[in-house]
C-alpha positions as CSV (number, residue, x, y, z in Angstrom):
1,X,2.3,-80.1,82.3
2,X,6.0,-79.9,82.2
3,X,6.3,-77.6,79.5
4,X,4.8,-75.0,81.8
5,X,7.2,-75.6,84.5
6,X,9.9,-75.1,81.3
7,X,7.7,-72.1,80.4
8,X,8.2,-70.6,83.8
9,X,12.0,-71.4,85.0
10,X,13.0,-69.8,82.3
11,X,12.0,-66.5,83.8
12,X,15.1,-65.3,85.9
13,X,12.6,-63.8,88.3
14,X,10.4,-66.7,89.1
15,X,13.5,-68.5,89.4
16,X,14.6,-66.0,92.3
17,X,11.5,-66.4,93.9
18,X,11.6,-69.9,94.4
19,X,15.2,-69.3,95.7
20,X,13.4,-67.0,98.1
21,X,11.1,-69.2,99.6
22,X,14.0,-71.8,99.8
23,X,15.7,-69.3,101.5
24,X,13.3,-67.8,104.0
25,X,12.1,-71.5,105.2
26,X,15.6,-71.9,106.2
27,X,16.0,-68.7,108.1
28,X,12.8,-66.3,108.7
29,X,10.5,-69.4,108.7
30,X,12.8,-71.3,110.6
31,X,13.5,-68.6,113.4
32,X,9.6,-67.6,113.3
33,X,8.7,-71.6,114.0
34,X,11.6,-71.6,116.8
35,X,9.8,-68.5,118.8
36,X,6.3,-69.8,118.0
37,X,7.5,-72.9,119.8
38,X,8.9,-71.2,122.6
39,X,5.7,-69.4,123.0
40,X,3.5,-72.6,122.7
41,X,1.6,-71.4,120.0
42,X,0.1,-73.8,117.8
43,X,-2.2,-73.9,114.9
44,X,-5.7,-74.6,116.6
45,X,-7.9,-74.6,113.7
46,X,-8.7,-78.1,111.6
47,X,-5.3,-78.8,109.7
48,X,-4.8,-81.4,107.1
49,X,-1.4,-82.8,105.9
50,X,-1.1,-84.0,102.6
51,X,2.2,-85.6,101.4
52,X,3.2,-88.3,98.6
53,X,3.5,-91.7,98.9
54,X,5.8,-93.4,99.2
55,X,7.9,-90.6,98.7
56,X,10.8,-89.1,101.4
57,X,8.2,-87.9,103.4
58,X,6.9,-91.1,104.5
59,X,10.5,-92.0,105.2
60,X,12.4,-89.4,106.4
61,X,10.3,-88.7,110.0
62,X,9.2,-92.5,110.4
63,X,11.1,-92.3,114.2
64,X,9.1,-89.2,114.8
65,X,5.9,-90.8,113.8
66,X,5.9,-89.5,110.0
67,X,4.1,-86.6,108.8
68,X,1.4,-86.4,111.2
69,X,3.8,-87.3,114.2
70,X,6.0,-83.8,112.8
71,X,2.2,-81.8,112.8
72,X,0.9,-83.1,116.0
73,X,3.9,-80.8,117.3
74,X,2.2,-77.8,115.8
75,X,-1.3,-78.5,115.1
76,X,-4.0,-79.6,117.5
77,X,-6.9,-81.2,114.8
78,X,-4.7,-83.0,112.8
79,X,-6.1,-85.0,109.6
80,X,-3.7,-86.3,107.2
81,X,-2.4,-89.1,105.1
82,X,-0.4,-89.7,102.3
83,X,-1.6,-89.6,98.4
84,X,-0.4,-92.0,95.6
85,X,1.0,-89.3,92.7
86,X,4.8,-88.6,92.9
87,X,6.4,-85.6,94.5
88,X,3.7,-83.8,92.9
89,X,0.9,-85.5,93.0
90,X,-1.8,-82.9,93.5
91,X,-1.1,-82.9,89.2
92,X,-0.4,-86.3,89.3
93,X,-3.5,-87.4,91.2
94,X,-5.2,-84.1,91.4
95,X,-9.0,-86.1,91.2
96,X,-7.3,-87.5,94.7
97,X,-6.5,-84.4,95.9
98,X,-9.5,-82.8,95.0
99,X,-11.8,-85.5,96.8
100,X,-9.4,-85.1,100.2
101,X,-9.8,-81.2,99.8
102,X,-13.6,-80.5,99.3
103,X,-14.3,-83.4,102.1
104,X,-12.1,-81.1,104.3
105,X,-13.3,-77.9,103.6
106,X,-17.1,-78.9,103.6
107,X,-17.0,-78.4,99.5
């Protein structure tokens, strides 16, 4: 597993494209979410929220309720809990993750 994450950053142009996305969720994303706030607009169809336990995630937001607290902002069916596997734990615990994604999509 790691040796294709070696395999890949050493390709200057999939390490610019990660540097993108950085990028644009700081300032296109950012300003786009800002706007679609301003608008009320929020994401209406079933959402699930995924994140790693006991990982920053279920620290960072605990005054705003965690995860979910941050997505019941945006989305209005919410699902969502967090997964035992590291910061990436769909590879970590992908049978997990594959359980929580085939119950939600009806697979």
């Amino acid at each position: 597993m790691r040796s294709a994450y070696v395999v890949s950053l050493r390709d200057p142009a999939t390490v610019h494209a990660i540097c993108e996305e950085y990028r644009a969720a700081a300032t296109l994303d950012f300003a786009q979410d800002m706007n679609d706030r301003k608008m009320n607009r929020r994401i209406m169809c079933p959402t699930l929220a995924l994140w790693s336990k006991d990982g920053p995630l279920d620290h960072w937001y605990a005054d705003a309720g965690g995860p979910l607290g941050i997505w019941r902002d945006w989305a209005s069916d919410l699902t969502g809990h967090p997964i035992e596997g590291g910061h990436f734990f769909p590879e970590h615990n992908s049978r997990e993750t594959a359980i929580e994604l085939r119950a939600f999509f009806g697979a």
